[in-house]
C-alpha positions as CSV (number, residue, x, y, z in Angstrom):
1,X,-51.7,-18.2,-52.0
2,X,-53.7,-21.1,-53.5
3,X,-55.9,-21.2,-56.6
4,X,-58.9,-22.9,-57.6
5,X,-57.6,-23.8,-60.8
6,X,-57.9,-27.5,-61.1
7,X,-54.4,-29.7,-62.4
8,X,-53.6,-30.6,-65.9
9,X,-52.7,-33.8,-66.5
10,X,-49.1,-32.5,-66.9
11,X,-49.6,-31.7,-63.0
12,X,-50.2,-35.0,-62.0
13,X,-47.2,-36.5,-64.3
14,X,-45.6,-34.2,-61.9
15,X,-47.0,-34.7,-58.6
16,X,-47.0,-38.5,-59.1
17,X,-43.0,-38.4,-59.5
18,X,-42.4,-36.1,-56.7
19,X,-44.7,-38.5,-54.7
20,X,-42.4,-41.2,-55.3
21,X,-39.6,-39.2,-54.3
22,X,-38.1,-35.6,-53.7
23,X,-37.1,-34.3,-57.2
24,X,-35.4,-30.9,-58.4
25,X,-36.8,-29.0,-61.2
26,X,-33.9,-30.7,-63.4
27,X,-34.8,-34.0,-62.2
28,X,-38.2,-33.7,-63.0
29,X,-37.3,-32.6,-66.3
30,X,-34.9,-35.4,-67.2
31,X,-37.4,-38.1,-65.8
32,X,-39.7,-36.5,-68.9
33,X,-36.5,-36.6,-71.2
34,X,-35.9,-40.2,-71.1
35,X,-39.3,-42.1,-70.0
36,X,-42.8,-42.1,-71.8
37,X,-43.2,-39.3,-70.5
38,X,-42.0,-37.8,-72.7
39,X,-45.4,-37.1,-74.4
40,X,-45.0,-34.4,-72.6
41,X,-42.7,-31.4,-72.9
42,X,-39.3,-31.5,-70.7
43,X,-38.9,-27.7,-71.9
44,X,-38.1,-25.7,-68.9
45,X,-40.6,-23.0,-70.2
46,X,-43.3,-25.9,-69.3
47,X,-41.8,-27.7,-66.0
48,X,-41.1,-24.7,-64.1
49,X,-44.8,-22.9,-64.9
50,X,-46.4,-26.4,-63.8
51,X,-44.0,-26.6,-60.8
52,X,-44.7,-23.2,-59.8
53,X,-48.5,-23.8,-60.6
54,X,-48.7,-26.8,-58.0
55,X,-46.8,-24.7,-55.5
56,X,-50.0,-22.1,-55.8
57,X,-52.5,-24.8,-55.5
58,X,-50.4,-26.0,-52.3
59,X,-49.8,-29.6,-54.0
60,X,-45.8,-29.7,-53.6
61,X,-43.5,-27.9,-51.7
62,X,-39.7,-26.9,-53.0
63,X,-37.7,-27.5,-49.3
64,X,-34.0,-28.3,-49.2
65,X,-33.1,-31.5,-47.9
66,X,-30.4,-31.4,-45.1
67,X,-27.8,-34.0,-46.1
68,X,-27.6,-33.1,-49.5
69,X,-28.2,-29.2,-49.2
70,X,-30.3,-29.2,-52.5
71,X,-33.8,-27.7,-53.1
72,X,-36.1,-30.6,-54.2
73,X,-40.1,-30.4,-55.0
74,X,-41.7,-32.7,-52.3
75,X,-45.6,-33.7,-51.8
76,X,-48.2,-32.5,-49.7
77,X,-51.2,-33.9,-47.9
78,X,-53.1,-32.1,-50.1
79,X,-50.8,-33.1,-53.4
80,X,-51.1,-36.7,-52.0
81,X,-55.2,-36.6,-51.5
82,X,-55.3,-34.9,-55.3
83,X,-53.3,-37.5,-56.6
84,X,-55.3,-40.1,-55.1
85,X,-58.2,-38.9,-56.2
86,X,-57.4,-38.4,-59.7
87,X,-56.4,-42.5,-59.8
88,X,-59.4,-43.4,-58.1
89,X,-61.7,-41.6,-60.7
90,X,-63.8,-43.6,-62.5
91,X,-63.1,-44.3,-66.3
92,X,-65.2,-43.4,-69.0
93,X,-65.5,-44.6,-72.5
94,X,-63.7,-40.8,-73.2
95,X,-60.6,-41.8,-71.2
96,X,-60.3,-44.6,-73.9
97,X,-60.7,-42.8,-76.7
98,X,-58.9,-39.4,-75.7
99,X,-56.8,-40.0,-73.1
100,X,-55.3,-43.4,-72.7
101,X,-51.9,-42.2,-72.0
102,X,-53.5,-40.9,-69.0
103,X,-54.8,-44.1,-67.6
104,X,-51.7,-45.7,-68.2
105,X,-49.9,-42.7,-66.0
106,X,-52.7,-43.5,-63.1
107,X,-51.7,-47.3,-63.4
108,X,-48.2,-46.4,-63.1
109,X,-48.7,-44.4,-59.9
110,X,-51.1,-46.2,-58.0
111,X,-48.2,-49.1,-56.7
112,X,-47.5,-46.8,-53.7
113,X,-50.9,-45.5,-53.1
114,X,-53.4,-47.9,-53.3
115,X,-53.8,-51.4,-52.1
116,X,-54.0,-54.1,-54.9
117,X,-57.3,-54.4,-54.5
118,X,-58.2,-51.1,-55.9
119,X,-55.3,-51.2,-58.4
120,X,-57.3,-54.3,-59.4
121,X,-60.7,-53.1,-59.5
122,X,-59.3,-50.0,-61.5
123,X,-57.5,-52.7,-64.2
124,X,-61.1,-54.3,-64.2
125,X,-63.0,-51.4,-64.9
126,X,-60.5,-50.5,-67.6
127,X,-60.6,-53.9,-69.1
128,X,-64.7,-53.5,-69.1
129,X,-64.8,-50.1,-70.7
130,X,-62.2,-51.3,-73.6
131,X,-64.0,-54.4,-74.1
132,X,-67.6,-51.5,-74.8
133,X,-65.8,-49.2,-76.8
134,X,-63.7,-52.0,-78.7
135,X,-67.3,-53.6,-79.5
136,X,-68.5,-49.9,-80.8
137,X,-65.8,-49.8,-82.9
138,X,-66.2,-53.4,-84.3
139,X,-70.2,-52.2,-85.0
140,X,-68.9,-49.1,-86.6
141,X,-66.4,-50.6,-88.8
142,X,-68.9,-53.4,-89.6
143,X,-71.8,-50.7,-90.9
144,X,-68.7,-48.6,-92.5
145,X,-67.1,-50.9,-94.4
146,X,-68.2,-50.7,-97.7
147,X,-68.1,-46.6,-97.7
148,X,-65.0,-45.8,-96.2
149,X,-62.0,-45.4,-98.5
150,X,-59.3,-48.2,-98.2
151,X,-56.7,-46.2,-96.3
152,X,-59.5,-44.8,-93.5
153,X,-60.4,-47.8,-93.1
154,X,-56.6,-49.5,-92.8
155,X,-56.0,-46.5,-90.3
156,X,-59.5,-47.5,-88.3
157,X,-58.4,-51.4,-88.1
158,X,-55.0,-50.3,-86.8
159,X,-57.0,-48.4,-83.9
160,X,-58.9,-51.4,-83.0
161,X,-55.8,-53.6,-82.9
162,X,-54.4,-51.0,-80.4
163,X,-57.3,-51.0,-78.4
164,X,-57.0,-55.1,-78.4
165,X,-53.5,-54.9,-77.2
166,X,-54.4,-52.5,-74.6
167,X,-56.9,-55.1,-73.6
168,X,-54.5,-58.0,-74.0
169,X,-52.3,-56.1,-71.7
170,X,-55.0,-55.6,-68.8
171,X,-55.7,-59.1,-68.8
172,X,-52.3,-60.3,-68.5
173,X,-51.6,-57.2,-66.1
174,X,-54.9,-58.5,-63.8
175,X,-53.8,-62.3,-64.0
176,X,-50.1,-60.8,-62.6
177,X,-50.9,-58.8,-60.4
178,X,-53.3,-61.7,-58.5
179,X,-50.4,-64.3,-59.3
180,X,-48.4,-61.7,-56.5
181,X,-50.8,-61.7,-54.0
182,X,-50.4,-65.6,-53.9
């Protein structure tokens, strides 16, 4: 029985590992226990509602696998086609400033299903957003300066050095990933 609830971004943590391979419920768990996942929670009170959640929206499966006899959560079609979609979306100025952990999961899953010309075009457009909100920033800061007490405006300059290393990083991350295609 699907829903027409639409996935969390804790779905697609999830979808995107089971993508790259089968995974039990304790597997997926662990991978969130000991990678950057973590941001999210590997509680079992959270996994096993977002498992069973993609199960009703008909995005994994839980099948056994012969050799092994285990039950492991696999991808669908239809998990595979939500997943692409969601790292094909275009990115806003919000995905920079709210959800940046988010782009970096869509980067991380896109090496097995997109070419490198659309991981490319996707580092591109991320480079171009940071570069706009980077520059808002800047303007802000600039017209701010004087009003904003000292430790605001520490905290605001740490933000913008973030969002330069983030930027650094899809620059170097572009020039690599061309450098492969060579």
């Amino acid at each position: 029985m699907k829903t027409t609830r639409k996935p969390t971004s804790l779905d697609y943590a999830i979808l995107g590992l089971v993508h790259q391979k089968p995974q039990s419920g304790y597997g997926i768990r662990k991978a969130f226990d000991t990678t950057a996942l973590g941001n999210y929670s590997s509680s079992p009170g959270v996994i096993y509602p977002a498992l069973t959640r993609l199960q009703e929206l008909g995005l994994v499966v839980n099948a056994t696998i012969k050799e092994t006899k285990k039950n492991k959560f696999h991808c669908t079609k239809e998990g595979e086609s939500i997943l692409k979609a969601w790292l094909l979306k275009p990115i806003e100025i919000k995905d920079i400033a709210k959800s940046l952990n988010d782009l970096l999961l869509r980067f991380a899953f896109m090496e097995n299903l997109l070419n490198r010309k659309l991981q490319l075009e996707f580092l591109s457009s991320f480079k171009d957003v940071l570069k706009k909100y980077i520059k808002s920033l800047k303007e802000y800061h600039k017209s701010e300066y004087n009003t904003m007490p000292l430790n605001a405006r520490l905290a605001f300059e740490h933000g913008i050095d973030s969002y330069t290393t983030t930027l650094k990083w899809c620059i170097k991350t572009i020039s690599n990933l061309k450098e492969r295609e060579k």
